[in-house]
C-alpha positions in Angstrom: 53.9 -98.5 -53.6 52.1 -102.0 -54.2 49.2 -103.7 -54.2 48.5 -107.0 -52.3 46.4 -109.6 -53.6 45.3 -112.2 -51.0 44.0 -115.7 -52.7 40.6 -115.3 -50.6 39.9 -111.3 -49.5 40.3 -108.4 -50.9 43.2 -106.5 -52.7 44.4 -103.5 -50.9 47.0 -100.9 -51.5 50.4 -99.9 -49.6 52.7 -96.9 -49.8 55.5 -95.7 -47.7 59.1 -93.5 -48.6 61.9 -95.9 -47.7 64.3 -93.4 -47.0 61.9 -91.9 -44.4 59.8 -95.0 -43.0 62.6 -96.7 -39.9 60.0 -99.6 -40.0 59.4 -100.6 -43.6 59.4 -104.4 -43.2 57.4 -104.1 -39.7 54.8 -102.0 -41.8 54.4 -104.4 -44.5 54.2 -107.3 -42.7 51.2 -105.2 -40.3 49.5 -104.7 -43.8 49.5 -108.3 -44.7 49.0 -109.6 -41.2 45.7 -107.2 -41.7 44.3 -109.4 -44.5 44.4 -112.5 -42.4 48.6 -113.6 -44.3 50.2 -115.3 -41.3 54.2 -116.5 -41.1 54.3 -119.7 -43.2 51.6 -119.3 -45.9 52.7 -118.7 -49.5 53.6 -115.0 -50.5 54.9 -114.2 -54.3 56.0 -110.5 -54.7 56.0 -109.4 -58.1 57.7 -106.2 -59.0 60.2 -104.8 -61.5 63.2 -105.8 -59.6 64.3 -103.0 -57.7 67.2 -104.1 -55.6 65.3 -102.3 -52.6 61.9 -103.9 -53.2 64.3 -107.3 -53.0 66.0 -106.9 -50.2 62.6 -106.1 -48.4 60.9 -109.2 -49.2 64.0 -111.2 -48.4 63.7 -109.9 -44.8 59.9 -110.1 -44.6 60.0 -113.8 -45.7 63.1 -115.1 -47.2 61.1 -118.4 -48.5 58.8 -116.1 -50.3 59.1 -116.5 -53.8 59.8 -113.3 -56.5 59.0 -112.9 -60.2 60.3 -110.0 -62.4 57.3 -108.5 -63.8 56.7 -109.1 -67.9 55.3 -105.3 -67.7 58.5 -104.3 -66.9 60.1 -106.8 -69.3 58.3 -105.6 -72.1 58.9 -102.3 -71.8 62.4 -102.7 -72.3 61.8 -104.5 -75.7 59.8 -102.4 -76.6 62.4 -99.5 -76.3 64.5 -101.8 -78.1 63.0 -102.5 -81.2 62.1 -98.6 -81.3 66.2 -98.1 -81.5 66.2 -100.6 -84.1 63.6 -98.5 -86.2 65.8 -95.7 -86.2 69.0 -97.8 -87.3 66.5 -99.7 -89.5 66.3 -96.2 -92.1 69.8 -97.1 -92.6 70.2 -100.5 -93.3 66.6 -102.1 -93.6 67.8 -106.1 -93.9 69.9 -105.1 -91.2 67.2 -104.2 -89.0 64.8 -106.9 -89.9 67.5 -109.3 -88.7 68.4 -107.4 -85.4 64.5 -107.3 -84.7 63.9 -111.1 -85.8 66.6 -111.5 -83.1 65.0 -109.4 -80.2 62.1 -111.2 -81.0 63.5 -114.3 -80.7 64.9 -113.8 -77.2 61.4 -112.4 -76.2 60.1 -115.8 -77.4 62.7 -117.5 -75.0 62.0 -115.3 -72.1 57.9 -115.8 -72.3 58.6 -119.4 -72.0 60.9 -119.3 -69.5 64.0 -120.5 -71.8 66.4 -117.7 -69.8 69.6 -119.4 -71.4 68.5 -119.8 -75.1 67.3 -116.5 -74.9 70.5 -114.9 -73.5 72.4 -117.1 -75.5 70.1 -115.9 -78.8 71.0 -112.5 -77.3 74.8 -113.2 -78.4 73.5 -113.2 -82.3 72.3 -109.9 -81.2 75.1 -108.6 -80.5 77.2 -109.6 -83.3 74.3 -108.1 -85.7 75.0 -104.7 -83.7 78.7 -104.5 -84.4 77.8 -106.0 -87.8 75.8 -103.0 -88.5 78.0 -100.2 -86.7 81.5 -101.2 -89.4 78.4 -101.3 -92.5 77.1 -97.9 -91.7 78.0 -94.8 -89.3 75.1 -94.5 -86.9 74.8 -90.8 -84.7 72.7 -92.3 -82.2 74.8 -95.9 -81.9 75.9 -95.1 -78.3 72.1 -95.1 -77.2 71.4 -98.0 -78.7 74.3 -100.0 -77.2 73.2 -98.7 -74.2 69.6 -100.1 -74.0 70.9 -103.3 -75.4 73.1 -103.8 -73.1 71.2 -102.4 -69.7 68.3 -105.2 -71.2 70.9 -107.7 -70.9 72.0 -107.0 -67.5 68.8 -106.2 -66.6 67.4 -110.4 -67.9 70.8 -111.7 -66.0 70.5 -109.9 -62.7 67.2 -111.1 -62.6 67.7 -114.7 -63.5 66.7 -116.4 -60.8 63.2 -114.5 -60.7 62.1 -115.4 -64.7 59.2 -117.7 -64.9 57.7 -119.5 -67.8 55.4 -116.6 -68.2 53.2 -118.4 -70.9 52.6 -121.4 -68.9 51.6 -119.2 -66.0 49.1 -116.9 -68.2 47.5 -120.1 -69.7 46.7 -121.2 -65.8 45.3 -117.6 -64.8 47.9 -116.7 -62.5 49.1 -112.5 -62.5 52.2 -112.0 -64.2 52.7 -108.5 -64.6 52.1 -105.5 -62.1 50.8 -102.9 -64.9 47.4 -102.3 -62.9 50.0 -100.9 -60.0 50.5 -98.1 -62.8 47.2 -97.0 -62.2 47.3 -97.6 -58.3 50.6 -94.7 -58.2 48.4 -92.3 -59.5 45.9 -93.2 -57.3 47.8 -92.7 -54.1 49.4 -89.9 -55.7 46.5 -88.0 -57.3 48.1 -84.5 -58.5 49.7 -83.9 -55.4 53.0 -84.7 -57.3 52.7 -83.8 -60.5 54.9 -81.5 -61.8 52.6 -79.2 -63.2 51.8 -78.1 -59.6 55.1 -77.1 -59.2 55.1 -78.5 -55.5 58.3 -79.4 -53.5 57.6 -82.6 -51.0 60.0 -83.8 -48.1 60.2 -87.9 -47.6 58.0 -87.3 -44.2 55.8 -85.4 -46.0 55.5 -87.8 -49.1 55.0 -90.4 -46.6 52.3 -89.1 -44.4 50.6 -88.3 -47.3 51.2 -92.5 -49.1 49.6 -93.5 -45.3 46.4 -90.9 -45.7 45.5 -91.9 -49.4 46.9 -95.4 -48.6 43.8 -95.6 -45.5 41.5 -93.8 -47.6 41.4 -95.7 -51.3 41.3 -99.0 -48.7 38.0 -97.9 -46.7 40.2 -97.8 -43.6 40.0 -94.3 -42.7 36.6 -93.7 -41.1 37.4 -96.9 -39.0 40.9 -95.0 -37.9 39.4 -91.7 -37.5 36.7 -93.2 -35.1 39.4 -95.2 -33.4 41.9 -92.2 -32.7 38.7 -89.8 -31.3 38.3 -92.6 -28.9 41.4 -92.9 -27.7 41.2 -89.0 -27.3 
């Protein structure tokens, strides 16, 4: 699910279940054709780097550019420094290091500075093991985890950091977070799990295209078209 943003028009929604949809990139590129995009104009996708979501936009338009979303980015820092809390009630000069650190790389990240800040990231580390031979830690594993999934996560995605800061100061979108609201949009309750309802991929699909029509103003136009055509 996504949201595209044309420079001159007006935003409009998409949704489809990959696994179902034969067509994905045809369908996507009909979305966009629909709000005047043509083959050669300038497309950034922006999402939280999904290989899938990737490998889509490559075939759509591989000159397109991507950018991992700082949303995304953040979030993962923020889990971060959460893990350092709990190892902070331990060793408190410890943690105020280990966080000074995260911080740091953060710094390096929002300013596009990808190799100080994985490089910074190696001080991390050796604060971590630092820490683990000081003082036993029960939830150590889970923290080595998250440090080290953000780490893969900032190299795999190299090549799609921006200087985020430079790109906020000129106005230009650099996260995705108002897509958050847009899922449950599309969605509504219909999958919640409170509602303790099963869905198949067609059926999650047909149900993306009817919400998708209806949230863009599209689906009085279709319903008049398809009566027609009856």
């Amino acid at each position: 699910m996504g949201k595209s943003i044309p420079v001159n028009g007006t935003a409009k929604c998409f949704g489809l279940v990959q696994t179902f949809d034969t067509k994905p990139k045809l369908r996507l590129l009909e979305h966009l054709q629909s709000q005047g995009i043509k083959e050669g104009n300038d497309i950034c996708f922006i999402s939280d780097g999904e290989r899938a979501l990737r490998q889509l936009r490559i075939s759509l338009s591989p000159q397109a550019q991507h950018m991992l979303d700082w949303f995304h980015i953040t979030m993962r820092i923020t889990v971060l420094g959460q893990c350092i809390k709990g190892g902070g009630q331990l060793d408190k000069d410890m943690a105020i290091e280990m966080q000074s650190a995260v911080e740091l790389t953060k710094w390096n990240v929002w300013h596009g500075k990808v190799d100080k800040a994985l490089n910074r990231y190696m001080d991390f580390e050796i604060l971590l093991y630092d820490f683990y031979n000081d003082r036993y830690y029960l939830k150590f594993d889970q923290m080595e985890k998250v440090i080290y999934d953000f780490k893969d996560y900032i190299e795999g995605n190299k090549e799609s950091l921006r200087n985020y800061g430079e790109y906020w100061r000129q106005g230009k979108i650099i996260s995705s977070a108002f897509v958050e609201s847009l899922v449950n949009q599309l969605i509504s309750k219909r999958f919640a799990k409170k509602q303790q309802m099963q869905w198949t991929p067609k059926g999650a699909h047909l149900l993306l295209q009817m919400s998708e029509k209806t949230i863009n103003g599209d689906f009085s136009a279709d319903n008049r078209k398809w009566n027609t055509t009856i």
